[in-house]
N, C-alpha and C positions, 0 to 999 in steps of 0.2 A: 601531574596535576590531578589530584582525586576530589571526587566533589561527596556531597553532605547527602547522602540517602538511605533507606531503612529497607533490609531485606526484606521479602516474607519470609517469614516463618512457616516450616514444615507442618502439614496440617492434613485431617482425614481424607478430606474433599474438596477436591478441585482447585486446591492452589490455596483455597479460606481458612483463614482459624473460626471458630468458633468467637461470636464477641460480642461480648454483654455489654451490651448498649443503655446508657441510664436515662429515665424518663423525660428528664431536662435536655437529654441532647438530643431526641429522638425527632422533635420539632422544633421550631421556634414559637413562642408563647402568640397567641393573637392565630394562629392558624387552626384551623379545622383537623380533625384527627383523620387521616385518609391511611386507606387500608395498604397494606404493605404489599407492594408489585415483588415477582420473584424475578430473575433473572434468565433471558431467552435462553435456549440450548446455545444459539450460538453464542451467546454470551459466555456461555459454561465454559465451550469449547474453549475460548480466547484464554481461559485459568489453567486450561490444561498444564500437567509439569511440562511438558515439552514441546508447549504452544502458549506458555504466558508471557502474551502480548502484548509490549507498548509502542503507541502511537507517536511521532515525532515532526510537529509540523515546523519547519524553520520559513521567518518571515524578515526579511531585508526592509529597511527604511528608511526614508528621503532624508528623516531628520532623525537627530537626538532623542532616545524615548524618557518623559517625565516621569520614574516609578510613582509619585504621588496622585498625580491623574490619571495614570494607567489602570493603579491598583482600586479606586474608585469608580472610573468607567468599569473594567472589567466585573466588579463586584456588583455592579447595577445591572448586567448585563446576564455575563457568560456566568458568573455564580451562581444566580437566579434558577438557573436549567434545573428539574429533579435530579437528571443525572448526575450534575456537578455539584449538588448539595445533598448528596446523601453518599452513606458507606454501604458498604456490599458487607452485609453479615450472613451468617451459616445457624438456619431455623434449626437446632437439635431436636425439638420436641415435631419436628416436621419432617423428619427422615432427611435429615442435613441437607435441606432445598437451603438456596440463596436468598435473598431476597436484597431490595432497595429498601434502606430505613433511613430518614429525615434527618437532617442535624444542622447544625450552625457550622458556617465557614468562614476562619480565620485568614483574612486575606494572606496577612503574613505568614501563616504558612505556607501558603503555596506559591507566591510571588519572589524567587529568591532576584537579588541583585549584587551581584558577587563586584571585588575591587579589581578593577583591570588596566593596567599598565598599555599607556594609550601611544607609548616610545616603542612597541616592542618591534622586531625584526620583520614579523609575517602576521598581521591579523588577522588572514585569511586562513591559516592554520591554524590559531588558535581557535577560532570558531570550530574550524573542524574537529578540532580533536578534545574541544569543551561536550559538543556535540557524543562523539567515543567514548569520553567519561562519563557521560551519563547514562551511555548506557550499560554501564556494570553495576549499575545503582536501581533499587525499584521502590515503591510510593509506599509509605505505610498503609494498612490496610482501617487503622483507629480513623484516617480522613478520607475525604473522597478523592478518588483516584487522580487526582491531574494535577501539574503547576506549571508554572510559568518562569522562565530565565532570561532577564534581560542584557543584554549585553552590550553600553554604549560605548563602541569600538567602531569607528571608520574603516571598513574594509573596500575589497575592489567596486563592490557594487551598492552598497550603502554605508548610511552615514553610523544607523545601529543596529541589529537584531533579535528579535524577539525569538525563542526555543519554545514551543507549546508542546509539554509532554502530557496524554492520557492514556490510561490503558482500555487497550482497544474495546472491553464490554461496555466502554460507557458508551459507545457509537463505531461505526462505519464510517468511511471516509466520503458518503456524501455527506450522512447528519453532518460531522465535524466542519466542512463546507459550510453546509447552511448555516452553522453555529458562528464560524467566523465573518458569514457574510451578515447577520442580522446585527452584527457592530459595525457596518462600512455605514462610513458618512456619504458616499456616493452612489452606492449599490443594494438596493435594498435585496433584492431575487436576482439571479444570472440565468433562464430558463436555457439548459443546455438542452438545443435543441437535440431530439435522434436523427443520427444520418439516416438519407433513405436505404432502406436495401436492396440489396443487388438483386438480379431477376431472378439470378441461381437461387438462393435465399428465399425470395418470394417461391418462387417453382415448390421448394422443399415445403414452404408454411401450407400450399394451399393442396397438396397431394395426397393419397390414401392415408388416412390415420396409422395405415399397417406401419409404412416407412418411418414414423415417429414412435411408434413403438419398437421397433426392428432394433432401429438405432438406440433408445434407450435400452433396450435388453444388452446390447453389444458392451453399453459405454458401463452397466453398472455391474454386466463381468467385469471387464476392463478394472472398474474401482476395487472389486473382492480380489482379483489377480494380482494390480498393482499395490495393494494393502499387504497382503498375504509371502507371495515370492516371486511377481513379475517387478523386478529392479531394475532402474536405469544403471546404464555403462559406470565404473567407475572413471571417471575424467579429473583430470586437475579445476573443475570445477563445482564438482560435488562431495558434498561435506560427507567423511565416512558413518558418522553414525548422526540417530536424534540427539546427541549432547551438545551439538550445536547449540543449540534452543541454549544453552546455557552459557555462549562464549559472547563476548565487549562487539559491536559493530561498528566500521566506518563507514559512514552516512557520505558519497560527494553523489556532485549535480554535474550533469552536462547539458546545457540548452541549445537547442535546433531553432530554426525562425520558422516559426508558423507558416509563413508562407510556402517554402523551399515542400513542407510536410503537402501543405494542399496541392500544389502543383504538381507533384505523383498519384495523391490520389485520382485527382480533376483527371490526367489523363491516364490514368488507369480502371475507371471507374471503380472505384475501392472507397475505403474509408479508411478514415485517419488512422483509427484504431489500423485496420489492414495492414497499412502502411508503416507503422512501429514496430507490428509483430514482423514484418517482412528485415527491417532495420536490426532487430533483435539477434533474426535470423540468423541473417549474414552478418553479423559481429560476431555472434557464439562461434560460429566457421572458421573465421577468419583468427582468434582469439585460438583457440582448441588447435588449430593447425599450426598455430606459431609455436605453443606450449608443447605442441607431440616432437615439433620439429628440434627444435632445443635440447632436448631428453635423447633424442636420437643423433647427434652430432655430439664428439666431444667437446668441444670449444665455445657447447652452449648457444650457438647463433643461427636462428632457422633462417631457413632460404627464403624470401617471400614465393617464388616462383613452382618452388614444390609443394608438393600435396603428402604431408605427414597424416591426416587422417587416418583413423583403423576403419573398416569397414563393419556397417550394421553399429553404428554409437545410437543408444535407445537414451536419449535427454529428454526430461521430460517436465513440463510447467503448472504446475499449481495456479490454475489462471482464475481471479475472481469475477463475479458476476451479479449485477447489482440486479434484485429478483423485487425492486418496486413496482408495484403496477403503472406507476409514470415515471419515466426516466430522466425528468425536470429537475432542477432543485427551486424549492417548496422556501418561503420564509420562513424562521426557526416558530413562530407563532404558530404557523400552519403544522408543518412536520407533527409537534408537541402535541397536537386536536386528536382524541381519541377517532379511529377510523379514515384519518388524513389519508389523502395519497400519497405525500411525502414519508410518512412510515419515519418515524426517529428509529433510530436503533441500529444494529448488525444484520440489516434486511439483503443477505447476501448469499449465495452457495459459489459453489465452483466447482469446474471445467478442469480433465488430465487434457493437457495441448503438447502434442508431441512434433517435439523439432526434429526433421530428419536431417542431420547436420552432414556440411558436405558443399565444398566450393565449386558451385556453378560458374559455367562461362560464362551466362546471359545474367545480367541481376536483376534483371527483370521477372525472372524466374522465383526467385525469391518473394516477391509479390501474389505471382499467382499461385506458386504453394500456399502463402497465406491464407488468400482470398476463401483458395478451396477449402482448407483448412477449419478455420472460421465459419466456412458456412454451412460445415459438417457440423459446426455446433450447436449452432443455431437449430437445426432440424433433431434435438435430442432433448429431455427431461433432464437433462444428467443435475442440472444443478439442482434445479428445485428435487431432486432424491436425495443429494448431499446434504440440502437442509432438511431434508427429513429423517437422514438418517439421521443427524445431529439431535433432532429431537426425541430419535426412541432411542438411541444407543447411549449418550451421556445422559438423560435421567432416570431408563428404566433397567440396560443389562447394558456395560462397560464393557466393551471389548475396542479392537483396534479400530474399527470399523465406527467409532466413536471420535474420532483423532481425526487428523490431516496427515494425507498419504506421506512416507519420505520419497519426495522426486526433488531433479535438482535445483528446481530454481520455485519462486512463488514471481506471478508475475499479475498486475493490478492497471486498467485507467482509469484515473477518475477526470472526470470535464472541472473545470472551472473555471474562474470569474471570465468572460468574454473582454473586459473591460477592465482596466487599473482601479483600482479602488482606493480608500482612504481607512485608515481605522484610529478611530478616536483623534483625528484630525491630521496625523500624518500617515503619505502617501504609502503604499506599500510599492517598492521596487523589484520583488523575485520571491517566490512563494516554491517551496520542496516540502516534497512528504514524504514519509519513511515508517519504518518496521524499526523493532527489535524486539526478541525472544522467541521468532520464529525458527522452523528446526530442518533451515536450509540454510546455507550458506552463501546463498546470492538471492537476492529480492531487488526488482525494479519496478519503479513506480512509475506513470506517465501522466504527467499534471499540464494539461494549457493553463497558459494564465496571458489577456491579454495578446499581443503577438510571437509570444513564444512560447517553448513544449519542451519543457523538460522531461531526460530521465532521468531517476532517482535511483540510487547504486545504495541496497545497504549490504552490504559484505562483511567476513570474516576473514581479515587479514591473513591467520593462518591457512587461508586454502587459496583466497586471491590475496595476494600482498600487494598488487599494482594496479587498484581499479583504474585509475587511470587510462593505462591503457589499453582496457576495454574498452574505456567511453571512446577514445581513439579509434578505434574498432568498429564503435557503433556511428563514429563523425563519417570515418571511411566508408561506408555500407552507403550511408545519405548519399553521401556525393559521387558514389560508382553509378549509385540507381539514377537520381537527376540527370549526370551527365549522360545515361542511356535516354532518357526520358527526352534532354534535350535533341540529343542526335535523331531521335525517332520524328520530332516537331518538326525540325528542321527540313528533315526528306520530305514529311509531307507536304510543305507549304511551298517545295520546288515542284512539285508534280501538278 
């Protein structure tokens, strides 16, 4: 199954052709002439040839979607946005800066509703792999970047699916949030609250300014080394070269219960977040040692009981980092207000998070590597340098140090809706986000929605061909830790 998309086209700068935009399409008539916004660095970045990003929100639904009212709400709504009404063109008389220029949106363009066979075998496949087709496909750059795929197909967990593709300069994955949540009939704002921090954490924010510099001097060698020729292990997990960035992804979901995730925290004193990365952790482990094991046996079948690991595996995560000055989500009105705290945009840098991989006895262990881990990061600049660098290296001298490092994995949470929501009057049932065009070969995303937390698997079949059973991997990991968690509860309440 191939679906109907328009490549870019090879072009000087940063992914854009050049494109003469006519006076009629530049606004719509009745609008005030407003001066043309350029495009953030990080935005730039997202164009990169071996970082041009698209966004992939898939949304499950109670009921049947109406392409006629959908395509009407949505064009009242999410059209409306500057970002979602305008095209990214390339200023030549401006030293080929980007910019945002205005234009009229064709719902039907962007709104496909393909014919789909409602007898078929597996409709839960078919979404996935509708999903995989689109991403060998990319938006033309004549409209503005995003559209919409409806899909009314009964699968295991709804009745139909909505695909919301955009490429990633038009937002970040909080904007994109607030963007979806300013069309909930039930939900106007979800303010995700911040967990508190740990004391370690606090210890690090409130100590000699030297130790926050220390640590940033460390983390942005670290950035030039692992730019340069400090490289993670080759693993059956890590894509060989950035041409990734150019191969189809398979997008699956495995959901955890919200609860199961708090109750490790709660007695861990950790945060959610902690606790995913911990789960990560001991999946990549556990996932890596069955793959060495395999390779090292003829008959292909690892022992679970032995330890295949090589020693010193340097894996290493791409972890993003939302750099708003409030960590809420903002109603899209608010976001959009010049000087908001909500910040619309790609208000993001990122963090090298390095997993020491390696089957521990206790998995509880796995935690407080975390914890520590994390809270190393916390006591460093790294990220806001990363968006700095982003700003001088992609607009004033190009070099690597302008790009996203290659490690193996890119790894993201975003909070969302606390609460079920409704959009355009039916209920949403299960909400995933995802990547593709990025130039790793494994990306996981971590979305609460309501009582559950999913992660989100976008992969390149030729290096994992069975996410699956990594998510497996990652179910086993939960339920090694809880049932420690539980047996720890238990002692204490006999004492």
């Amino acid at each position: 199954m191939e679906l109907e998309g328009m490549s870019l086209r090879p072009t000087r700068h940063a992914g854009l052709k050049g494109i003469k935009v006519r006076k009629e399409m530049e606004r719509p008539r009745g609008e005030e002439e407003e001066e043309e916004e350029p495009l953030s660095p990080m935005a730039r970045m997202f164009h990169e040839p071996q970082s041009n990003v698209y966004t992939v929100s898939i949304f499950g639904f109670e009921n049947p979607i109406n392409p006629h009212i959908f395509k009407a709400k949505w064009l009242g709504t999410v059209a409306r946005h500057p970002r979602f009404s305008s095209v990214q063109v390339t200023d030549e008389k401006n030293g080929g800066e980007m910019k945002w220029v205005k234009t009229r949106v064709d719902i039907d363009e962007h709104v496909k509703v393909p014919m789909i066979d409602q007898d078929m075998a597996s409709p839960d496949k078919f979404v996935e792999d509708y999903v995989a087709n689109l991403s060998k496909t990319q938006i033309s750059t004549s409209i503005p970047m995003w559209d919409c795929h409806i899909l009314n197909l009964k699968t295991s967990d709804a009745e139909s699916t909505l695909v919301f593709r955009a490429h990633h300069s038009l937002g970040d994955g909080t904007s994109l949030v607030s963007l979806i949540l300013s069309c909930s009939d039930t939900l106007q704002s979800s303010p995700a609250k911040k967990e508190p921090r740990s004391a370690s954490a606090q210890w690090f924010s409130i100590r000699s300014p030297l130790l926050l510099t220390w640590n940033t001097l460390v983390d942005v060698w670290m950035c030039a080394a692992t730019t340069y020729f400090f490289k993670d292990t080759e693993t059956p997990l890590k894509a060989p070269s950035s041409s990734v960035a150019f191969t189809p992804r398979r997008i699956v979901r495995h959901t955890f219960s919200l609860d199961d995730v708090k109750l490790v925290k709660n007695a861990t004193s950790t945060t959610v977040n902690d606790v995913m990365l911990a789960i990560t952790h001991a999946g990549l482990s556990r996932y890596l040692n069955r793959k060495y094991g395999e390779a090292k046996h003829d008959n292909g079948e690892a022992r679970e009981w032995e330890n295949n690991l090589p020693n010193n595996i340097r894996l290493t995560a791409t972890l993003f980092v939302n750099l708003r000055k409030s960590p809420q989500l903002y109603p899209l009105e608010e976001m959009v207000k010049k000087n908001s705290k909500g910040e619309w945009g790609n208000k993001i840098g990122y963090v090298l998070f390095p997993f020491k991989i390696g089957l521990k006895d206790n998995p509880l262990d796995y935690i407080k590597d975390a914890k520590a881990r994390m809270d190393r990061k916390k006591a460093t600049l790294e990220a806001k340098f990363r968006l700095f660098m982003a700003k001088v290296f992609v607009k004033f001298y190009r070099t690597k140090m302008g790009s996203f490092p290659l490690t193996t994995m890119w790894f993201s949470n975003l909070g969302g809706p606390r609460e079920e929501i409704s959009l355009f009057g039916n209920r949403v049932t299960s909400v995933s986000a995802s990547l593709y065009g990025q130039p790793v070969a494994l990306t996981i995303h971590i979305l609460c929605y309501g009582k559950k937390i999913s992660m989100v698997l976008s992969v390149d079949e030729s290096i994992i061909s069975n996410p699956y059973e990594l998510c497996d991997d990652f179910e086993e990991a939960l339920k090694l830790i809880k049932t420690m968690i539980l047996k720890k509860l238990s002692n204490a309440s006999r004492l």
